[in-house]
C-alpha positions in Angstrom: 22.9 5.4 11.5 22.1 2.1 13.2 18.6 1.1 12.8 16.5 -1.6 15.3 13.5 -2.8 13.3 10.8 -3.8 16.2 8.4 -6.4 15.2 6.5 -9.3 16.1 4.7 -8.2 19.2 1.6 -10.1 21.2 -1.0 -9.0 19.5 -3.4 -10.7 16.4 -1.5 -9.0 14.3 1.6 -10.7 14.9 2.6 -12.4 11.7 1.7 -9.4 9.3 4.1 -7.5 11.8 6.6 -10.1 11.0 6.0 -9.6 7.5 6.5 -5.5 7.6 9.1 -5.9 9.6 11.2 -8.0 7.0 10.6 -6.2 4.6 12.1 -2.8 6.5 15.0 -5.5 7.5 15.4 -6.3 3.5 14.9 -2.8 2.2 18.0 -1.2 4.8 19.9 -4.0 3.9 19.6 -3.2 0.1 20.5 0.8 1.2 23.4 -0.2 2.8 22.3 0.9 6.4 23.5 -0.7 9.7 20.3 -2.8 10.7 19.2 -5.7 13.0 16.1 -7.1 14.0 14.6 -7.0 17.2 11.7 -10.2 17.2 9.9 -9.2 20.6 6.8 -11.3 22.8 5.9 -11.1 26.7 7.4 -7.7 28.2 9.1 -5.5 25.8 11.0 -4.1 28.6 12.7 -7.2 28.3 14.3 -6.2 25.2 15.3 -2.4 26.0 19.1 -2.6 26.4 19.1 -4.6 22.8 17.1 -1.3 21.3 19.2 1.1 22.8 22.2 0.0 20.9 20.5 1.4 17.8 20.3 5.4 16.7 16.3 4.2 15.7 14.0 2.0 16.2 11.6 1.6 13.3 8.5 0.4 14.6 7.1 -2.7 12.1 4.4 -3.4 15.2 1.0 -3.5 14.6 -2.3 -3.6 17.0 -2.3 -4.5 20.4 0.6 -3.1 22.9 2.5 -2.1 19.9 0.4 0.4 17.9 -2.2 1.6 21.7 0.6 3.7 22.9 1.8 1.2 25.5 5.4 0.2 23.8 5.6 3.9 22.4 5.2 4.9 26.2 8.0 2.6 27.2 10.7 3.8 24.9 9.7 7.3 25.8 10.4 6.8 29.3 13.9 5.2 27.8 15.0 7.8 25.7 14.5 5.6 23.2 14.1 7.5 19.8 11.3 5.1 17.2 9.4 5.5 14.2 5.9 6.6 14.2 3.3 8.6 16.7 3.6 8.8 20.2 1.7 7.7 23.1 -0.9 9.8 23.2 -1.2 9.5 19.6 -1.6 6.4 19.1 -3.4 5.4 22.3 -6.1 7.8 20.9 -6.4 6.8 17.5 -6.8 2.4 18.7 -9.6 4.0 20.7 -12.5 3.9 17.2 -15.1 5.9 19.6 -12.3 8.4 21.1 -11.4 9.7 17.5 -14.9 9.4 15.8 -15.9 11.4 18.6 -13.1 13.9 17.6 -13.7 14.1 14.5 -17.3 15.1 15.0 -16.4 17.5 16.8 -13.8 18.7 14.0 -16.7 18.2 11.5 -15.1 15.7 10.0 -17.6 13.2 8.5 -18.0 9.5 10.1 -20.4 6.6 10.1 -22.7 6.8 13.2 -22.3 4.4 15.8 -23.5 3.1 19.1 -20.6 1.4 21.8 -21.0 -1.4 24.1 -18.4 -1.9 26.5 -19.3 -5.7 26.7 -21.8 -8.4 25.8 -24.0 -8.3 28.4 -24.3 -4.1 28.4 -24.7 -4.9 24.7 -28.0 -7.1 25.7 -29.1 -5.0 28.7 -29.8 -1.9 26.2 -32.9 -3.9 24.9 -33.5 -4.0 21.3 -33.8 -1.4 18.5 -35.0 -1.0 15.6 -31.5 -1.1 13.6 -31.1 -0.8 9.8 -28.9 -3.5 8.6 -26.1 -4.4 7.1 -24.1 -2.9 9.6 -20.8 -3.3 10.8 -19.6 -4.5 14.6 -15.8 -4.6 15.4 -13.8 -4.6 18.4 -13.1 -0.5 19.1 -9.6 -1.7 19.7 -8.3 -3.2 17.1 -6.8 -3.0 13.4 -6.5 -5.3 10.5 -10.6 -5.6 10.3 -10.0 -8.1 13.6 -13.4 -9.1 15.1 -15.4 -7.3 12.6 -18.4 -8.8 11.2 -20.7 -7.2 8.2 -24.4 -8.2 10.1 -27.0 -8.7 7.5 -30.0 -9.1 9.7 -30.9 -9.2 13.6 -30.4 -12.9 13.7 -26.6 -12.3 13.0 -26.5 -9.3 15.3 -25.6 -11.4 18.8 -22.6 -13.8 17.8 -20.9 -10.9 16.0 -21.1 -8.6 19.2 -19.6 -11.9 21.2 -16.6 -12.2 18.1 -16.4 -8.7 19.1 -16.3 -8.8 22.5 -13.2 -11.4 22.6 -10.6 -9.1 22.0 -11.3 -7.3 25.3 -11.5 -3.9 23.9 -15.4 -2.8 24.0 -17.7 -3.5 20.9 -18.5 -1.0 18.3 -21.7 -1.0 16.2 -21.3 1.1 13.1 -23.6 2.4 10.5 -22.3 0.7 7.2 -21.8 2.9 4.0 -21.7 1.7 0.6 -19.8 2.8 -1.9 -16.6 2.8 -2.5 -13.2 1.5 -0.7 -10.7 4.3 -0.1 -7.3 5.5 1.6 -5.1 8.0 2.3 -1.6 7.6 3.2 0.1 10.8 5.4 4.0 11.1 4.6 5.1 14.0 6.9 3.0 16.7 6.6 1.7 15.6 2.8 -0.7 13.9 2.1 0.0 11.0 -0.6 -2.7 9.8 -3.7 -5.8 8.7 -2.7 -6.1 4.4 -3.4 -9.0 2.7 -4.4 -9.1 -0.9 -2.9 -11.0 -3.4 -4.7 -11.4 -6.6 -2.7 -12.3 -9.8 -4.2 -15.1 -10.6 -0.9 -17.9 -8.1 0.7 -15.1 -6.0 2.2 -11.7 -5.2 2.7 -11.3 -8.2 5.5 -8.0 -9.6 6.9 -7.2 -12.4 3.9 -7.7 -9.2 1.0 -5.5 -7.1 3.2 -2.8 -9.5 3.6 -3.0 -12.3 0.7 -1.6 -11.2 -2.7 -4.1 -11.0 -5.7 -7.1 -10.9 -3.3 -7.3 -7.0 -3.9 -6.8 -4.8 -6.9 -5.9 -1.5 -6.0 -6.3 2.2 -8.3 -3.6 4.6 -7.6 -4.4 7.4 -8.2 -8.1 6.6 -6.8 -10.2 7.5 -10.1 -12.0 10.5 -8.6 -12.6 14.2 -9.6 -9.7 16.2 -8.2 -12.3 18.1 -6.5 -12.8 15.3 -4.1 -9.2 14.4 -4.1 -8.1 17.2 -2.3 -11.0 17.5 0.1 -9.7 13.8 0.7 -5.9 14.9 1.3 -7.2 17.9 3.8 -9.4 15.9 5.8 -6.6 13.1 6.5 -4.3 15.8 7.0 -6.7 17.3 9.2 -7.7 14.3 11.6 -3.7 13.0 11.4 -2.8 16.6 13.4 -6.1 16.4 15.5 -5.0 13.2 16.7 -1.2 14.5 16.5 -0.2 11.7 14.8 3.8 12.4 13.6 5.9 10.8 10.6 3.1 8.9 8.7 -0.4 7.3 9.2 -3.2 6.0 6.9 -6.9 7.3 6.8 -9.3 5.0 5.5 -13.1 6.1 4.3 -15.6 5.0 2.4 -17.2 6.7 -0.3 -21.3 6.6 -0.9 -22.6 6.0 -4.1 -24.0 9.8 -3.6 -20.0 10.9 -4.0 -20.1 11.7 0.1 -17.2 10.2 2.0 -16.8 8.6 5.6 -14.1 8.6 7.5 -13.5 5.2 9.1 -10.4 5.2 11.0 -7.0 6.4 11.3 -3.6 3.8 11.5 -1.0 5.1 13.4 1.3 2.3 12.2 0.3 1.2 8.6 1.6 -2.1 6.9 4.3 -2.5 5.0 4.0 -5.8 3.5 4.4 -6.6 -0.4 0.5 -5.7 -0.5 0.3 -2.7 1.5 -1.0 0.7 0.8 1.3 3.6 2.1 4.4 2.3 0.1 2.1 1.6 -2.9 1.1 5.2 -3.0 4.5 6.5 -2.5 5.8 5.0 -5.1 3.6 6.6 -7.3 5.1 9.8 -6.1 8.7 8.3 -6.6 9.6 7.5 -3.4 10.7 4.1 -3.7 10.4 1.5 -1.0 14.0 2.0 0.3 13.9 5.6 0.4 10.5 5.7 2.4 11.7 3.3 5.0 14.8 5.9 5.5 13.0 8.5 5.5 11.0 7.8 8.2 13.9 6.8 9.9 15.5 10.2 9.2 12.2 12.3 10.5 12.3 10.2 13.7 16.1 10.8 14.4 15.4 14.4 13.5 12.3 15.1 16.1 10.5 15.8 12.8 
């Protein structure tokens, strides 16, 4: 099996791409499997005859083009067989208000939220009476890009304009505290549940990606009770959005013991400080034999 690890990509995720996608170059190496990496910016059409030459490409992208459906659409066209959700998929699951609005209608618990398509419809809807803190982000993007924790009205304008820069339509959201937890999705099981613990206010881009800024429980200390009704709702909203091979669910858990499901990632890290690989391994799977397994489910139509 000859493998093409994709990474790099355009969007403001690049460098933690880079990251995952050395790692997955490292960890085949180590397994003894045929890989090369594939480093792509501007059109990834561009780089289609170089990704042919493989049996797989493992997608290491993240945000932007690479994880909205857009490249996954490409290789499609191509014949091209990759890690990781489809179009649809993952166009659907970058959209925040698309699949909070599905999982409402699944029953599937969610922070309320209101959605601006820009600055100026954000001002034009006149003000409210809001409750605060509350969270705005960009509705199209991962890695906590964009996304402000607003303590008071004062703060509410500039973090709809941080918002509003990556292009993507602005997302006010009802913040819930408690608790900091995810789900990984490893074919069709779910993995233990992980507690994140993040040295600042919340889980933002430096705890995510810079080593000892985040402790993390695996297994999440929680009743097994609320476990599994963890594990079925992840399972549930990863086939509602029909996600395929892995993803990642991430919720947050009120102080009250009720949880919130904040978004679903098509294309999770897999850095030295990421989540899905932590909880596999406490499952046994190591590193190596996660990175080929996805491989194997994708060359598989699994």
């Amino acid at each position: 099996m000859k493998i093409a690890v994709l990474m790099g990509g355009n969007s403001a995720e690049r460098e933690v791409s880079l990251h995952s996608g050395e790692a997955v170059v490292e960890a085949l190496q180590r397994s003894g499997t045929d890989v090369f990496a594939c480093d792509y910016e501007g059109d990834i059409r561009n780089f289609l005859s170089k990704l042919a030459e493989a049996d797989v490409v493992f997608m290491a992208l993240h945000g932007g083009e690479g994880e909205n459906g857009t490249v996954q659409g490409v290789l499609e066209e191509e014949s091209i067989v990759y890690t990781g959700s489809g179009p649809d998929a993952s166009a659907l699951a970058m959209d925040k208000v698309a699949s909070k609005k599905l999982m409402v209608e699944n029953e599937l618990p969610t922070p309320d939220w209101e959605f601006f398509t820009s600055c100026e419809d954000f001002e034009a809807s006149g003000e409210k009476n809001r409750n605060y803190p509350l969270i705005v982000k960009p509705n199209g993007e991962g890695s906590t890009v964009g996304l402000t924790i607003v303590k008071s009205e004062a703060e509410l304008l500039p973090a709809v304009q941080t918002a509003e820069k990556c292009g993507s339509g602005i997302l006010l959201e009802e913040y819930i505290p408690g608790r900091e937890l995810t789900v990984g999705i490893l074919g069709e099981e779910a993995l233990p549940c992980i507690e994140i613990l993040p040295l600042h206010d919340h889980y933002d881009y430096e705890c995510k990606y810079t080593a000892g800024m985040s402790n993390y429980i695996c297994p999440a200390e929680i009743s097994a009770a609320l476990a599994s009704q963890l594990a079925q709702s992840s399972l549930a909203i990863h086939n509602l959005l029909g996600c395929r091979h892995y993803s990642r669910v991430d919720y947050r858990l009120s102080p009250e013991g009720s949880f919130f499901c904040l978004e679903v990632n098509t294309l999770p890290g897999l850095t030295d400080t990421s989540l899905v690989p932590k909880a596999a391994a406490v499952v046994e799977i190591s590193f190596e034999d996660l990175v080929l397994k996805l491989c194997t489910m994708a060359l598989h139509g699994r």
